[in-house]
C-alpha positions as CSV (number, residue, x, y, z in Angstrom):
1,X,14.2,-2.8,6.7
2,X,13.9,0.6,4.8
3,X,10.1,2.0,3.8
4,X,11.4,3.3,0.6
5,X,10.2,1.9,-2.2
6,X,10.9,4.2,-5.5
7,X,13.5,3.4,-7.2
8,X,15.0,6.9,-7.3
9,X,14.6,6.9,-3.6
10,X,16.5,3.9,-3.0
11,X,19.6,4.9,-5.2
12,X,19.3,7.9,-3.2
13,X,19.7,6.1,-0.2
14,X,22.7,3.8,-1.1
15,X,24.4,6.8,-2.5
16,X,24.0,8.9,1.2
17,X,25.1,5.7,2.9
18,X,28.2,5.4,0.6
19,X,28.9,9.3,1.0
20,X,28.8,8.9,4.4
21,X,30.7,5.9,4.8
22,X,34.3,7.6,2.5
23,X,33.2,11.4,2.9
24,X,32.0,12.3,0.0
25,X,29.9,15.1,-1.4
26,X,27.1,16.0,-3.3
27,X,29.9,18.3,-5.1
28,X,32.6,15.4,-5.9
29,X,29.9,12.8,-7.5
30,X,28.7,16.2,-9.6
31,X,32.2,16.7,-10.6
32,X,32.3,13.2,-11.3
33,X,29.8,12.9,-13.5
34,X,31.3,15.5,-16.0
35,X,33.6,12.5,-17.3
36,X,30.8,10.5,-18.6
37,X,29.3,13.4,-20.3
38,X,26.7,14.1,-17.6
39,X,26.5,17.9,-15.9
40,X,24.9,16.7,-12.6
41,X,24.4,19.5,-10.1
42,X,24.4,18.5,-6.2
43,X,20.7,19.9,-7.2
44,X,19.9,16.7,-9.9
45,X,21.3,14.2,-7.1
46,X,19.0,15.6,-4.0
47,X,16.4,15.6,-6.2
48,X,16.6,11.8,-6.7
49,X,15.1,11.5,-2.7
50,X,12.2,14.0,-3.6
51,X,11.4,12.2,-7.2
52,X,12.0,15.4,-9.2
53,X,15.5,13.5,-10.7
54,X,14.8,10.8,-13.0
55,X,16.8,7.3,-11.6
56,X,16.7,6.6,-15.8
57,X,19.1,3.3,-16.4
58,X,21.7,5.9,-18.0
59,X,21.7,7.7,-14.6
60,X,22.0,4.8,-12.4
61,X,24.9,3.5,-14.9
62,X,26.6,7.2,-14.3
63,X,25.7,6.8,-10.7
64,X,27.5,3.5,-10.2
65,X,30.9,4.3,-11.9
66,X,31.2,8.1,-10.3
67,X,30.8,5.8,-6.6
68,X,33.6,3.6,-8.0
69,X,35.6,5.7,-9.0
70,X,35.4,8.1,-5.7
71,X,35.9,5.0,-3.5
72,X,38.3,3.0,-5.1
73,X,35.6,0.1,-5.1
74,X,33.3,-1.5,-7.5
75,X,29.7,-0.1,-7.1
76,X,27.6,-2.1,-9.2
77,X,23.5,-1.8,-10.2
78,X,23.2,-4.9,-7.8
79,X,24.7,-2.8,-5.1
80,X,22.2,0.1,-5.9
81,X,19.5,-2.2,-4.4
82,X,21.4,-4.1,-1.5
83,X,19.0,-5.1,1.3
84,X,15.7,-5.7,1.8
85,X,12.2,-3.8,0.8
86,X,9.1,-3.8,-1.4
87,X,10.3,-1.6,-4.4
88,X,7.5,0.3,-6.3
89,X,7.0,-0.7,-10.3
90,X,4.7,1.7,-11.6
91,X,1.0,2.8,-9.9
92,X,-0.6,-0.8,-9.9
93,X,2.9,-3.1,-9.4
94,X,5.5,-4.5,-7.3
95,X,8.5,-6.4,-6.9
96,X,11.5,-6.5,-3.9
97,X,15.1,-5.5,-4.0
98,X,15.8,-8.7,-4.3
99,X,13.6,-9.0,-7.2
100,X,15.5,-5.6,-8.5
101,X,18.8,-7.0,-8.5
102,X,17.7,-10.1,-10.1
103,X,16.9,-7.7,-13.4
104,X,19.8,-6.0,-13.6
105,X,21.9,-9.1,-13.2
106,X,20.5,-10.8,-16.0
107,X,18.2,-13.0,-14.1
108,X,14.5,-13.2,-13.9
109,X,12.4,-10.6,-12.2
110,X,8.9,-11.6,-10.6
111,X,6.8,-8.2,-10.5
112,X,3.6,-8.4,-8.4
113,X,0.3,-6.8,-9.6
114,X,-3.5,-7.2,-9.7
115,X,-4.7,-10.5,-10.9
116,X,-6.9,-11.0,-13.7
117,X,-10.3,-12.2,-11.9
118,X,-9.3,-9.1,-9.2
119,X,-8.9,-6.3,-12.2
120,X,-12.2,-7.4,-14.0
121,X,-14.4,-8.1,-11.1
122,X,-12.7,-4.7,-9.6
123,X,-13.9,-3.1,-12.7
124,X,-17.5,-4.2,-12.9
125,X,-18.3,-3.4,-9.6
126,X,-17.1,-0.1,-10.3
127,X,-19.3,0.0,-13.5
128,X,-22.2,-0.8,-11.5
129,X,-22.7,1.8,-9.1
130,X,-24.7,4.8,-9.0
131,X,-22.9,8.2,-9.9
132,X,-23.2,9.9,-6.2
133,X,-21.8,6.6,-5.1
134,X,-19.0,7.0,-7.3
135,X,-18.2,10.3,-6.3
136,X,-18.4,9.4,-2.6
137,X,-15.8,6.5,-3.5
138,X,-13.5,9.0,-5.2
139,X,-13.6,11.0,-2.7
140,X,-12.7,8.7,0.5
141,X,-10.0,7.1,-2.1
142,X,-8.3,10.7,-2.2
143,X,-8.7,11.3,1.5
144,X,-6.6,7.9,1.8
145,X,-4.3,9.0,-0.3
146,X,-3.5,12.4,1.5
147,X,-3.2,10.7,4.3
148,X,-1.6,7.8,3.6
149,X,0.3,8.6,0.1
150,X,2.0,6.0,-1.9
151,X,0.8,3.1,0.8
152,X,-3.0,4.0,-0.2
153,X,-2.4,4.8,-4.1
154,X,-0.4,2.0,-4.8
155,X,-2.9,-0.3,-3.4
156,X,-4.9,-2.8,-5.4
157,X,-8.3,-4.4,-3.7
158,X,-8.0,-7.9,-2.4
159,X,-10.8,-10.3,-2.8
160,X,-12.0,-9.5,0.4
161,X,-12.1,-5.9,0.0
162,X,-14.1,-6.1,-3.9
163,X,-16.5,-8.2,-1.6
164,X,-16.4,-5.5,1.0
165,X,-17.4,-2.9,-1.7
166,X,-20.3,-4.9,-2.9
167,X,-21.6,-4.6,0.4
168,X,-21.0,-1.0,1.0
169,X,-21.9,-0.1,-2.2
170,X,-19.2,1.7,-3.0
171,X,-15.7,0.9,-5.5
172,X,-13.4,-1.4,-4.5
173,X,-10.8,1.1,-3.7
174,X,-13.2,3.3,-2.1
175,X,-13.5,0.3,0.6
176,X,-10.1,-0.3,1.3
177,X,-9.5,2.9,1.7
178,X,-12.2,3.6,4.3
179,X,-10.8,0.5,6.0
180,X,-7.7,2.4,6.0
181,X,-8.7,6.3,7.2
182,X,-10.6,4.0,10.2
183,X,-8.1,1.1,10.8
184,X,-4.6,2.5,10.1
185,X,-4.6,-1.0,7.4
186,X,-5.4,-2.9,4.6
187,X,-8.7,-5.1,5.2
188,X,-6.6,-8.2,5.4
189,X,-4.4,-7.2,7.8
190,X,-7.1,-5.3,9.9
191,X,-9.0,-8.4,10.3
192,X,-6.1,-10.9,10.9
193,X,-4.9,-8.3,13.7
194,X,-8.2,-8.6,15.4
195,X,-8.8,-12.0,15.1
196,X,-5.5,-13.0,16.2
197,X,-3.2,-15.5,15.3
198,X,-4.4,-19.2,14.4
199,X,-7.8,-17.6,14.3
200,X,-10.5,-19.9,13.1
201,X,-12.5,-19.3,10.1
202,X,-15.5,-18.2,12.1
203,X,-13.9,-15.9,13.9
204,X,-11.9,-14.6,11.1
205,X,-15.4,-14.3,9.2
206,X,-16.8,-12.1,12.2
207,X,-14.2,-9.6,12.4
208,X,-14.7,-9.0,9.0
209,X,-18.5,-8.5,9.0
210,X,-17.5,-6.4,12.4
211,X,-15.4,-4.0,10.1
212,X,-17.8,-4.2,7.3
213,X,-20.9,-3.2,9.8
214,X,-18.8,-0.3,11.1
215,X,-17.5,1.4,7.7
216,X,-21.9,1.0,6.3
217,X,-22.7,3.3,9.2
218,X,-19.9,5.6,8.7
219,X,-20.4,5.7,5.0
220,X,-24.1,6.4,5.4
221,X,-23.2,9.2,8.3
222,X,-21.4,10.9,5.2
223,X,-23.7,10.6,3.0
224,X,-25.9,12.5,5.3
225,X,-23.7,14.8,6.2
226,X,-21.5,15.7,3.4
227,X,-18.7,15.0,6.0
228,X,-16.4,12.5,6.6
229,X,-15.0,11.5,10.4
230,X,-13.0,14.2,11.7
231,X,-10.4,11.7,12.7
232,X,-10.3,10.4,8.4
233,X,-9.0,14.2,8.0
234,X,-6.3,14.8,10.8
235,X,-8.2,16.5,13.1
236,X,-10.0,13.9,15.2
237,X,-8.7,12.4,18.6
238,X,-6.4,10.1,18.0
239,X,-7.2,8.1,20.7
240,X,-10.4,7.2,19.2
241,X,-8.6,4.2,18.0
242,X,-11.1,1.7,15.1
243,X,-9.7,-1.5,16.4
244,X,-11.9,-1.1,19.6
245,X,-14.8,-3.4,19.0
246,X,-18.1,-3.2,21.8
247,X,-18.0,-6.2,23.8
248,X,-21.8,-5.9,24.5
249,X,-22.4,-5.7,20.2
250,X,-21.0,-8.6,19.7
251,X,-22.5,-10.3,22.5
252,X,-25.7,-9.2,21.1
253,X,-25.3,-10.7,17.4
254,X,-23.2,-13.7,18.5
255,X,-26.8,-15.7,17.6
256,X,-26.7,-14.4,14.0
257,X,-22.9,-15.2,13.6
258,X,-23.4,-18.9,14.7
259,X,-25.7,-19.4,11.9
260,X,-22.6,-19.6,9.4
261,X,-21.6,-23.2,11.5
262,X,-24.9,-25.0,9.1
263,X,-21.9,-25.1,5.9
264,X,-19.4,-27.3,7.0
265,X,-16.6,-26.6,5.3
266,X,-14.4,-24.0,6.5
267,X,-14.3,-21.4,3.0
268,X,-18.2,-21.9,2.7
269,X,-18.6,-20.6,6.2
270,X,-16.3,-17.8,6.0
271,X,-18.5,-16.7,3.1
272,X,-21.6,-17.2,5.3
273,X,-20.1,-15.3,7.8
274,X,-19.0,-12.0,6.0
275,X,-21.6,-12.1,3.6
276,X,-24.7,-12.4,6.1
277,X,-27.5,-9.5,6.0
């Protein structure tokens, strides 16, 4: 499965696999293009991979019948989008190629984005926080996003990671992104990796406060220090990998963790056990 997700990029990517597939070039779709009024230069159609050519619905149209009539075979919007893939809708949602095709075939098109309750609660954490801590947060959001682009910016705050924020103090972006610079992943994913698979709630519950513990003391080393980890910037050892968790410190706050068992129901003790001072 492909990791592109702009549009533009995609139609890029069908287009090379087309070109490669009946030899053509950059130059013939170009050349093309000039009989649907359009003055493409091989320039316009590289710069669909790199996001500087617009993938506007007139384009793609263009786009579709210069393939078709270059190959001597339909090339639809539908084909634009063959395959599988998230597929990027704006900064804050997200549908598939699946999903893409659906839209341009007349069908209906389920876009993903931030739920309501996520969006306001998001917001009035946000609204609640002292200005140094909001600076802080911007400023691990944007180390995130140089490291991780599109993946990081794209990203709305789960449940868990608003929670997550509360508890660091900072925004609920600024937290998953510090879960990413540390863990290479969402706090979700991070979590369900190190609990493993078919994990109980409890256990699920302590991996999280093990994460949540581990990003308070980093956050308050850079709030001492001005400086983030070295590793958050590039220019740590790679090798100092996040998912290693001490044996010995859990062993040591095992007692604390069982105290979650007291509420019975398995959601209610997942709560106890991330939320526990």
């Amino acid at each position: 499965m492909s990791n592109t997700t702009r549009i533009n990029e995609i139609a890029y990517e069908t287009m090379q696999s087309i070109r490669n597939a009946h030899g053509i070039t950059l130059d013939n779709i170009a050349a093309a293009s000039r009989r649907y009024g359009a003055r493409w230069t091989p320039g316009f159609l590289s710069g669909l991979k790199r996001n500087r050519s617009s993938a506007t619905l007139e384009n793609l149209i263009i786009l579709c019948a210069c393939l078709t009539d270059l190959t001597g075979e339909k090339v639809t919007l539908a084909d634009l989008f063959a395959g599988d893939g998230p597929v990027d809708i704006g900064d804050d949602a997200h549908t598939d190629r699946h999903g893409v095709r659906d839209a341009v075939s007349g069908r209906t098109c389920r876009i993903e984005g931030p739920s309501v309750l996520e969006t306001v609660t998001a917001a009035l954490v946000d609204e609640s926080l002292p200005q140094l801590m909001r600076d802080l947060s911007d400023r691990i959001v944007n180390l995130a996003a140089e490291r991780y682009g599109a993946r990081s910016r794209t990203h709305v705050p789960t449940l868990s990671e608003i929670r997550l924020a509360k508890r660091l103090g900072v925004t609920p972006a600024a937290a998953a992104a510090a879960c990413m610079l540390e863990y290479g992943d969402h706090l979700d994913e991070v979590t369900a990796h190190m609990a493993g698979e078919d994990a109980t709630p409890q256990l699920r519950g302590r991996k999280t406060r093990e994460v949540s513990d581990r990003l308070d003391l980093l956050l308050d080393g850079i709030a001492e220090t001005g400086e983030p980890p070295a590793r958050w910037t590039g220019t740590g050892d790679a090798s100092d990998n996040g998912r290693e968790v001490s044996a010995q410190w859990i062993a040591d706050h095992l007692d604390q963790f069982d105290y979650a068992a007291k509420y019975g129901d398995t959601e209610a003790e997942q709560e106890a056990y991330e939320d526990m001072p």
